[in-house]
N, C-alpha and C positions, 0 to 999 in steps of 0.2 A: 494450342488452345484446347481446352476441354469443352466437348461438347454433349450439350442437355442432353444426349442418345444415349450416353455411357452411365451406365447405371453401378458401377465401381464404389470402390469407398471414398477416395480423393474427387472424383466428379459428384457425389451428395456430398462432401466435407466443403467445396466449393461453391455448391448451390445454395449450401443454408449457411452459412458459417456469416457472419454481419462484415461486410466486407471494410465497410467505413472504418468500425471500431479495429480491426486490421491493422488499417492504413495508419490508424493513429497511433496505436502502437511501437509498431514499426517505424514512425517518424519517430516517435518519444528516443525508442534506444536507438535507433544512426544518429539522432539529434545530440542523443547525450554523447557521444564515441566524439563527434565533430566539436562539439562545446568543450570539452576537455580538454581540448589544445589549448582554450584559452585561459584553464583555471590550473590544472596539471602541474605544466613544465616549472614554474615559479615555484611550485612546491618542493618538488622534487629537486630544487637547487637548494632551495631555503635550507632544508633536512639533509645537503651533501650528497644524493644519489648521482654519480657522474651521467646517466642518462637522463637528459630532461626529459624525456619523453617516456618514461617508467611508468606511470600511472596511463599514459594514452594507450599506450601497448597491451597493458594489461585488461583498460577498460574493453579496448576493441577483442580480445580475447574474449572475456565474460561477456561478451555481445554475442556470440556465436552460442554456445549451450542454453542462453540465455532465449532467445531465438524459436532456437530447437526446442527446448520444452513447453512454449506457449504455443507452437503449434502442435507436437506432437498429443499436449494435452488435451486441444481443442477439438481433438477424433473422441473423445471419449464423449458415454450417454449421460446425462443427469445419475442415471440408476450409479454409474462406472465411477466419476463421480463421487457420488456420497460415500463408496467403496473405499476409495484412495483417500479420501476425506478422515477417516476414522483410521484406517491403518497408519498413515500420516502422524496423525494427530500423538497417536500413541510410539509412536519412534521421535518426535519430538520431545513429547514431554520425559523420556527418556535420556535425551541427550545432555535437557537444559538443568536436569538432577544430576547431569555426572557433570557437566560446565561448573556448578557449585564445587567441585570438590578436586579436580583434574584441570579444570580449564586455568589458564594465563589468566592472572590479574593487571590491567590497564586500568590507569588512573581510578584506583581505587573498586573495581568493577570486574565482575567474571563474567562472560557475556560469551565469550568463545571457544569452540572446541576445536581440535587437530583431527580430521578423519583423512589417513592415508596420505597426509603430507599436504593436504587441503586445509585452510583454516575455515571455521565455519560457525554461524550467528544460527542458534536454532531458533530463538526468539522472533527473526524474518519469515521463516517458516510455518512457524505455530498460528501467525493469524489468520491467514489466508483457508487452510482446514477448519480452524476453530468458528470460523463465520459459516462455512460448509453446514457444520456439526448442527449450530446452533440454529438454522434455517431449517433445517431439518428435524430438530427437535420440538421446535414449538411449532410448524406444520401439522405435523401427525398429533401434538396435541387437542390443537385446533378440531384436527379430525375425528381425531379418538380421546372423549374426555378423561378415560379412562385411563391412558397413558399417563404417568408423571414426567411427562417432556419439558417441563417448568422446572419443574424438579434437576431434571437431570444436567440441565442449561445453568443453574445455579450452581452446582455442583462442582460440575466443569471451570467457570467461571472462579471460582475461589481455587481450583488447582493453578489456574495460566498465570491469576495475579499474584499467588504466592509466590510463584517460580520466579517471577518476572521482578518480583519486588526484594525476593532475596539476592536477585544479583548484585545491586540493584540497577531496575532501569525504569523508572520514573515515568518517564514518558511512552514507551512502549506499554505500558501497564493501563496510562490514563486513555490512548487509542484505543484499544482492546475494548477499555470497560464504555469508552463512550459510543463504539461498534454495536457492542452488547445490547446497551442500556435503547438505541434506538431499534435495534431487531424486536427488545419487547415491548417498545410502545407500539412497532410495525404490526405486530402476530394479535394487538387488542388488549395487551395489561390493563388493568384497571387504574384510574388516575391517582385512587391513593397508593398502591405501590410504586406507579412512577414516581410520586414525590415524596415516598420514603425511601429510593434509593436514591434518588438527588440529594437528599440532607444526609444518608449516607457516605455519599460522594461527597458533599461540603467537609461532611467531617473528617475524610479519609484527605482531605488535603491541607485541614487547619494542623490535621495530627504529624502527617509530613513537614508542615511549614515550622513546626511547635520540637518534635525532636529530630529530623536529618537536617545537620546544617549546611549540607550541600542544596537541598530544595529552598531552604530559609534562604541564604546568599542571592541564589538566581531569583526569588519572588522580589526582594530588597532590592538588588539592581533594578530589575523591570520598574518596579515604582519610583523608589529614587536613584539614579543613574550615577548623582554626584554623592553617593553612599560607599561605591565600592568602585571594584574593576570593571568597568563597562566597556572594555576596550573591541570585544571584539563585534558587537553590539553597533559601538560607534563607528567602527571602523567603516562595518558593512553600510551603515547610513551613508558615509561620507564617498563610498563609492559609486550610491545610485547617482548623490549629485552631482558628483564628476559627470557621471555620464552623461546626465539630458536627455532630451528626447532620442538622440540619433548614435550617442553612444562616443567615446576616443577611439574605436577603430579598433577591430581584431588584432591580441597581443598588445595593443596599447597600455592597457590599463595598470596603475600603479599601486592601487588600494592593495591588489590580491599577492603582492611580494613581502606584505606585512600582516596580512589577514589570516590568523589561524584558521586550519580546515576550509581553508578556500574551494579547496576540490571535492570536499563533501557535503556539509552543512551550510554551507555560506557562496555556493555554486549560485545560486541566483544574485546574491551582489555583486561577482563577480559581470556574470552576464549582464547585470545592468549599466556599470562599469564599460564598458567594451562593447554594447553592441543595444544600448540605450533602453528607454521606457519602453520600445516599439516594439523589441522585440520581447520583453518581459511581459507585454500586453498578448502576442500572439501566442506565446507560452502558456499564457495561462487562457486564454480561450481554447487553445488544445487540448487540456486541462477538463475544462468545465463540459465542452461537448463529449471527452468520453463519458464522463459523471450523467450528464444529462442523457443521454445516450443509451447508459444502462439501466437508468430510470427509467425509459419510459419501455424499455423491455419487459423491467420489473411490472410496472403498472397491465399489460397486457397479458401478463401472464397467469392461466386460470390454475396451475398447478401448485401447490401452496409452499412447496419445499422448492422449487425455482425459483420462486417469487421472491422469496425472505433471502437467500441463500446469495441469489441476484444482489439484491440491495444489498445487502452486506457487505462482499464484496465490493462495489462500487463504493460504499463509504468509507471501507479504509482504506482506497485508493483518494477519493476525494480528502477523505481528512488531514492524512498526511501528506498531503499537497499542499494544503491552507495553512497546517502549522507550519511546514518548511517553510514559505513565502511569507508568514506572519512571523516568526522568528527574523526571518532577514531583514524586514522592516519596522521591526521594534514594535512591532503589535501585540505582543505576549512574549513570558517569559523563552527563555533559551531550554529546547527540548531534545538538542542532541538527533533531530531526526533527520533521513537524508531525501532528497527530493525524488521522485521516484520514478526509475529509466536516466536519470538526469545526473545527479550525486554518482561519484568513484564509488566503486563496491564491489565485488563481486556476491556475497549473500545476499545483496539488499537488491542487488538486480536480477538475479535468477528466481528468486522469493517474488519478487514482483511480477516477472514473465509467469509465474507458476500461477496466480493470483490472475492475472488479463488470462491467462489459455483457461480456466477455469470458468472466467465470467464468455468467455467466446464458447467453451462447449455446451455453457447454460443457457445459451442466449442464442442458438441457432434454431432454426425452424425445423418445427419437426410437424409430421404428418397430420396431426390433433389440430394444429396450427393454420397449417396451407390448403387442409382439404375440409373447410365446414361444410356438411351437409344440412342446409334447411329439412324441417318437417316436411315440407310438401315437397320438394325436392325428392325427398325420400320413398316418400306414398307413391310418387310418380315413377321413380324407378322399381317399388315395389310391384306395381302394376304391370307395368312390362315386363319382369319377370316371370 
């Protein structure tokens, strides 16, 4: 046990660190390592890998660094922080220029680069800093009008989506900017530019729906189903019903032997499938209480670049949560995203740990926090001085 006497780094990393948001955490990825044995091994038969358990192994691997770097992050200050945030940022968009031009094409998509025999999604990476950035840039606006932190937030902002858009990736691109677009209603934009980059955004998807006809296809499906391939769509429907409330029973399930990206994208039908409504219900109240969670961190917080940086963070944890879960139940079109801690990955899970160890170093108490001193408080111990 560590005890409140020991004034060390690990005994204050303990005392102020949000133990709850932790714990959830922590359940998210053993939860995802256990969950994979029921979406996994069927894959890994379907594709010929003679190990069915290929993808469990691996995922319980990328659990362990995965781990390690949300905690190890979560030692660091706000100040350390916005440090790593900007060095970051800039070895990313670094990567995601040479993925254009170096990286492996998959289904039509550059998306990944080779570092040291390691394959790697820098796109996972980039938003987690990028919300960093942009907390911090409209902050010190806020403080200093004199700054163009608005400026510089825009700027950024047309670098991440260009990159993002020439791989392309569609749906990573619409997260980012909807992350974005809420930090500057957060930081006080005025209502007319909010609703001129919402008609921006309108147009930024009719123009997508108008020349990529990969975006055209998946909008056409979503509205009429009996238009095109909706197969994997349907499939995943046809899985929750199987289930029911209480589920066919771990390894039961039959949808997910035929259901493309079972083990990524479509991991929540399987789970529903195999282990019912009841427990897709407790998933996502897991879910909602870190979101809430880090909200009301956000809300409490008088330092302006915690505050934004906070929330941020927690909405592209929250968002892609909602579109994976709204994909699987045919709530919106199909975005190719994976559920997060939950989904097989390795970038998408150590990106994610990077992302909680961030929001855990933001969101620990610190002195400003735990020690108010009242006015008269103050007079009084002036006094006896």
């Amino acid at each position: 046990m560590v005890s409140r006497a020991e004034r060390g780094v690990v005994a204050d990393w303990w005392f102020t660190v949000d133990k709850l948001l932790l714990a959830a955490f922590l359940t998210l990825i053993f939860g995802g390592v256990v969950l994979s044995l029921a979406a996994s091994p069927a894959v890994a038969e379907r594709i010929g890998i003679e190990d069915s358990y290929y993808f469990v192994k691996r995922q319980a691997v990328f659990a362990v660094p995965a781990i390690l770097v949300m905690i190890v992050v979560s030692f660091l200050s706000p100040k350390q922080i916005r440090r790593f945030a900007f060095v970051a940022f800039a070895g990313c968009v670094l990567l995601l220029v040479a993925t254009l031009f170096i990286g492996p094409e998959v289904k039509g998509a550059r998306r990944w680069i080779t570092i040291a025999g390691v394959s790697v999604q820098p796109s996972e990476f980039i938003k987690p800093v990028f919300a960093v950035i942009c907390g911090f840039l409209l902050a010190e606006s806020q403080r200093r009008p004199e700054m163009p932190g608005r400026i510089f937030v825009f700027l950024l902002m047309s670098i991440v989506a260009a990159l993002l858009v020439a791989q392309p990736d569609f749906g990573q691109t619409m997260l980012v900017a909807m992350m974005w677009a809420a930090l500057l209603f957060l930081s006080g934009m005025s209502w007319l530019v909010i609703v001129g980059l919402g008609g921006i955004g309108v147009g930024g998807i009719v123009a997508a729906y108008t020349m990529v006809p990969h975006v055209r296809g998946r909008i056409d499906r979503f509205l009429n189903p009996d238009k095109g391939d909706s197969y994997q769509v349907s499939t995943a429907q046809d899985a929750f019903v199987n289930g029911g409330w209480w589920g066919q029973g771990p390894g039961e399930g039959t949808f997910k032997r035929i259901l493309p990206d079972s083990h990524t994208d479509f991991i929540f039908a399987v789970l529903g499938e195999e282990f019912g409504l009841i427990l897709c219900i407790v998933l996502v109240c897991l879910f909602a209480f870190a979101v809430l969670r880090g909200f009301s961190h956000a809300t409490r917080e008088n330092d302006g670049y915690v505050r934004l940086a906070t929330a941020g963070l927690v909405i592209l944890f929250g968002l892609q949560s909602c579109i994976n879960m709204a994909v699987n139940l045919h709530l919106m079109p199909a975005k190719g995203m994976t559920l997060p801690f939950i989904s097989y990955g390795g970038s998408s899970l150590v990106a994610v740990a990077l992302s909680m160890g961030m929001l855990l170093a933001l969101t620990r108490r610190r002195p400003e926090q735990t020690r108010y001193v009242t006015p008269i408080q103050f007079e009084a111990f002036a006094s006896r001085a």
